[in-house]
C-alpha positions, 0 to 999 in steps of 0.5 A: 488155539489162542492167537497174537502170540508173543514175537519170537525170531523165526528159525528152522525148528530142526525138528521141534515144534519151538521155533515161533514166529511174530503172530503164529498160533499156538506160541505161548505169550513170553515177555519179549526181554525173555525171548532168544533164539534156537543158537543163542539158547543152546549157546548159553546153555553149553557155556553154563555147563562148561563153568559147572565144577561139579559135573563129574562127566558129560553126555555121551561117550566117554571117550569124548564122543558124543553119540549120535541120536537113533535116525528114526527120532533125529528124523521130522517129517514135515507137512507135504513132504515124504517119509523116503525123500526125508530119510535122505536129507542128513544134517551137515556141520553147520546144521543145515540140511541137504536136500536128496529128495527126488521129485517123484517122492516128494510129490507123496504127502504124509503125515507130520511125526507125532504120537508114538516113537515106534522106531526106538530100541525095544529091547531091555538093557543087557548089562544088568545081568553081567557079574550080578551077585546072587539074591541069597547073598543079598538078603543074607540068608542062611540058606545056601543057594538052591541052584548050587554050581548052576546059579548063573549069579555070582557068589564071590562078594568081593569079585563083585565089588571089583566091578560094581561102580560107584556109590552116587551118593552119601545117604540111602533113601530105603535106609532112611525112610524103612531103617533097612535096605534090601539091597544090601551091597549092591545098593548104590548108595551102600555106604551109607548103610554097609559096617566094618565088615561088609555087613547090611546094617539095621535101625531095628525100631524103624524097620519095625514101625515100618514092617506094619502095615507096608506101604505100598498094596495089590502085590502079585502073590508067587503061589497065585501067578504059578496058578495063573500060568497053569490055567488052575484058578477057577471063575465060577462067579464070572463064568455063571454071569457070561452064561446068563449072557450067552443067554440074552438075559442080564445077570441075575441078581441069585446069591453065588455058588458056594466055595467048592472043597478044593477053591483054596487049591486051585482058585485064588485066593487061599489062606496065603493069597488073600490081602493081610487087611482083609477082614474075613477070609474066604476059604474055612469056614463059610462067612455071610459074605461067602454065600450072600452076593451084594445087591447093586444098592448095597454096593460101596458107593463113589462119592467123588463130586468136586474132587480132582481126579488124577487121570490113568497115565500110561507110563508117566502116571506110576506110583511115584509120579502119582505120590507126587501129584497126591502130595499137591492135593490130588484126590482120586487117583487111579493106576496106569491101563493094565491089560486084562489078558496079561493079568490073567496070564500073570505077568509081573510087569502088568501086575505092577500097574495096579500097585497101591501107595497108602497115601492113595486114599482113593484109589482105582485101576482101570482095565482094557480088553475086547472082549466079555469072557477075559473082561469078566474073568479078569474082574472076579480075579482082582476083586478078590486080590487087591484093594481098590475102591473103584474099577475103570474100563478104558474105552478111550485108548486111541492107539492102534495096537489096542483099537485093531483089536477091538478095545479101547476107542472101538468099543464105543463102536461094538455095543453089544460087546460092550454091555456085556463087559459092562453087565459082567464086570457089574455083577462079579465085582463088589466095588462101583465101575467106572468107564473113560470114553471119548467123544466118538471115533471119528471126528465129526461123528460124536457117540457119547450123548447116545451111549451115556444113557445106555451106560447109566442103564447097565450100571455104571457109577460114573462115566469120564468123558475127554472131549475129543475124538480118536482120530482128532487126538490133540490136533484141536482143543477138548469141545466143551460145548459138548460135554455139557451136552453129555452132562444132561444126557447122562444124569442122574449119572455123574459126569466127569470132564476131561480135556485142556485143564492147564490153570484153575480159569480152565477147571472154573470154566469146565466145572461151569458146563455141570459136570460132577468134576474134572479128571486132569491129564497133560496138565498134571505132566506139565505142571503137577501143582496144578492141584494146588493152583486149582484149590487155592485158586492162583497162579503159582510162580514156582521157582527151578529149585522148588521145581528141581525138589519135586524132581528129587523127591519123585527119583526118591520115591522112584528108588523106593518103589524100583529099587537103589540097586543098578537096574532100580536107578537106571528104570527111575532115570528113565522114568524121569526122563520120559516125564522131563519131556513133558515138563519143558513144555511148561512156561513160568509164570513170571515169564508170560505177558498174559496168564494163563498159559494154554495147554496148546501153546508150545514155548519158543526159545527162551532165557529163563530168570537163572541157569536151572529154569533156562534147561529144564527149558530146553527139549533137547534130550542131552539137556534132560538127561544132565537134569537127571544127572544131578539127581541120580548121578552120571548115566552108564557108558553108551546112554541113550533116551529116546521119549514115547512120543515124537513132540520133542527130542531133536539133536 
């Protein structure tokens, strides 16, 4: 951690890690002119709000009551001190604490909070369904409702009006962009789209040019997830790999099985399941490609050296964030960790993660799971579904969920498992296999020099390498040293680093240990020109209002792909919000007396150089979500936000 930091008053963080004092580590350099303190900032940012015409409401209730964070998050547990003798410590008005602890509790030493916020509301909003109008009047369809007088939707268009709120805005982006909103009346932005009578109207030659091909690819097929969660598709190709397994020999290299009479029944994909790019269809008549398995040198190979690879963000690294990131020179990105048990079971919402924008040129999804059989089996199903150009197995996940089940971390840990997901996966997929490891599992145990020759053996095209292990998580800096270690271990294998890439000195130094190129995680969250930065190798000095446009062009993108009704605006507004939490973190370039800024140093209470850059400053979540308001409109009664992580957000 960098030290000498820049001088900030010293305060009670109040739960945030901000507050900084002279010399304390891990504080970001700000010029002293820029510096205030925790009231002051707050204090400005309120009377600034107030003097704004424009906001048409505020935060919280709307009778004028704010309402109150959820305990678990306005809760920080401090070093040495007890999770029972904090959760009897509660704010009085003037925003000190009372201390209720007992002794004997405060004598148990726990944790700081970090990581996941596994005390926020799981549970999905319910208001969505009140008074929703049916689908078939939505698309106009002339067909009548298939449910009849058992359709728990409405059918009365102008019952529905009554209660719909208000248009937020004059233009719809689906409108504009594809000459047709699907959403029809109930888009919230209908206006600029409804006629005389109430009618969806159409620009009929842009929704043509639009029609073909569609914009985003790898959608779950009706006909395939019905069979999915009937159990009838069939793995012939995975299941004879994982009897040569069984066996203890690798897969062998034997042409396939051919396609059985009844595969367009009962296995994906038939003549309606398989993608509308694909050249050759795989039932009918029998192709070369039915018949003949491609030798591993005959694979597509994975060109990427020196290129910038977007990591698999979970929850942050959508669709629209991704369009984002590509647009700043992003060159391989790859779709958020998709669980294979879910896939195979069919589930929509997994499904979705592997979702393709046609601007993602290069484009990956990567897979977690324990075990060879689901591995497998979910391999041949999407190589066969989507298009993708690689596939990546998540060896690096540290949660718990997923290491207790033995995937993720815990595979590094399970060698022969793991060869024979690798060894499977190889053999039933067409495109390379890639895989994301860390370090080791334990901190001072490092794992990765052993397994990376064993990797290159079994088949791997290339391996992703985050300098860390899984119990040190983001408590110390990304070893280097030791990838360049991993670098000679597993050539002629290309390498990619992983780990604190926050400016182009940071990706210059990483690209000196010989790695084939750098993936970029938390750097693209707090900063998604960094692409930019790093290909024009500079420090980019951006502005709030060029920072508030790339806002409002991911809530575009982020209404296309969810959609413009309610239910769409609403998941946009917190996927905004959950990458807001990540963006405060980031310091001007115009504010720093040393450039760069680490991607360690946290930034104490600070004035930016106008209104805008001092909020999207602030790590308070009433302050995100005004951000969110002047992009997407005022939040539904009762709004609350909780992030996934416990690094910011205080009352």
């Amino acid at each position: 951690m960098a030290e000498g930091a820049a001088k900030a008053p010293p305060e009670n963080g109040g739960g945030c890690d901000s507050g900084a004092g002279a010399l304390e580590r891990g504080v970001a350099p700000i010029k002293p002119q820029y510096l205030t303190t925790k009231e002051q900032f707050h204090e400005f940012l309120e009377a600034k709000s107030q003097e704004k015409p424009c906001r048409k409401t505020e935060v919280g209730d709307p009778g004028g009551n704010d309402l109150a964070e959820p305990e678990a998050k306005r809760i920080r547990l401090e070093d040495g001190q007890s999770a029972e003798g904090q959760m009897e410590n509660r704010q009085t008005e003037d925003g000190q604490e009372e201390e209720t602890a007992e002794p004997r509790e405060q004598q148990q030493a726990q944790k700081r909070a970090r990581g996941q916020n596994k005390g926020r509301s799981h549970v999905k909003p319910t208001h969505y369904d009140k008074n929703r109008l049916c689908p078939s009047l939505i698309q106009e369809s002339a067909a009548k409702c298939v449910f009849g007088d058992r359709c728990r939707f409405l059918h009365d268009v102008g019952r529905y009006l009554e209660t719909k709120p208000a248009d937020l805005g004059p233009r719809c982006v689906l409108f504009e962009t594809f000459g047709r909103c699907p959403y029809g009346v109930t888009c919230r932005f209908a206006g600029a789209h409804l006629g005389p009578e109430g009618q969806n109207l159409v620009r009929e030659e842009l929704a043509a040019r639009c029609a073909q091909p569609p914009p985003v690819r790898n959608g779950l097929d009706k006909g395939l997830q019905q069979q999915l969660r009937k159990r009838e598709v069939r793995f012939e190709r995975a299941e004879q790999a994982l009897r040569q397994l069984s066996q203890g020999r690798p897969p062998g290299l034997t042409p396939a099985a051919t396609v059985p009479k009844d595969a367009a029944a009962r296995g994906a994909p038939s003549q309606d399941n398989s993608p509308p790019s694909s050249p050759v269809r795989t039932c009918g008549p029998l192709t070369d490609e039915d018949v003949v398995r491609l030798r591993p040198c005959e694979k597509k190979r994975l060109d990427i050296r020196g290129k910038l690879y977007l990591a698999p963000l979970t929850t942050c690294g959508n669709l629209p964030f991704r369009r984002i990131c590509k647009r700043f020179g992003a060159d391989v990105t790859c779709g958020e960790m998709a669980v294979c048990t879910n896939l195979l079971q069919g589930q929509m919402s997994e499904w979705a993660l592997l979702k393709r924008h046609q601007c993602e040129d290069v484009f990956g999804i990567q897979l977690e799971g324990a075990f060879p059989d689901t591995m497998t089996k979910c391999a041949e199903l999407l190589n066969r579904t989507v298009e993708v150009d690689f596939v990546d197995i998540n060896v690096g996940c540290p949660i718990d969920l997923v290491y207790k089940k033995g995937g993720g971390c815990a595979l590094m840990n399970r060698l022969a498992k793991f060869q024979q997901i690798v060894r499977g996966m190889n053999q039933v997929l067409d495109v390379p296999l890639t895989v994301k490891i860390r370090t080791g599992v334990q901190e001072r145990v490092n794992l990765a020099h052993r397994l990376l020759p064993e990797l290159r053996d079994w088949g791997v095209a290339l391996v992703t390498l985050h300098g860390r292990s899984r119990e040190q998580r983001y408590t110390k800096l990304a070893d280097w040293e030791y990838i360049a270690q991993c670098v000679k271990a597993a050539s002629p294998m290309p390498l990619f680093g992983n780990g604190d890439i926050l400016s182009f000195e940071d990706a210059n130094h990483a690209m000196q240990t010989g790695v084939a190129g750098v993936m970029i995680a938390r750097g693209a969250l707090l900063k998604p020109w960094l692409f930019t930065e790093i290909k024009e190798q500079r420090h980019w000095d951006i502005s709030s209002s060029e920072r508030l446009d790339i806002l409002r062009d991911f809530t575009n993108y982020g209404l296309e792909h969810w959609g413009s009704d309610t239910q769409g605006v609403e998941k946009t507004r917190r996927f905004l919000l959950q990458w807001l939490s990540f963006l405060c973190r980031y310091v001007p370039v115009g504010l720093l007396e040393r450039l760069p800024q680490r991607i360690n140093e946290r930034p104490p209470y600070y004035l930016g150089r106008d209104y805008l850059e001092t909020l999207m400053a602030s790590q308070k979540a009433d302050d995100w979500i005004r951000i969110s308001e002047m992009l997407l409109g005022p939040v539904p009664p009762n709004f609350t936000f909780l992030p996934k992580h416990k690094a910011n957000a205080y009352k």
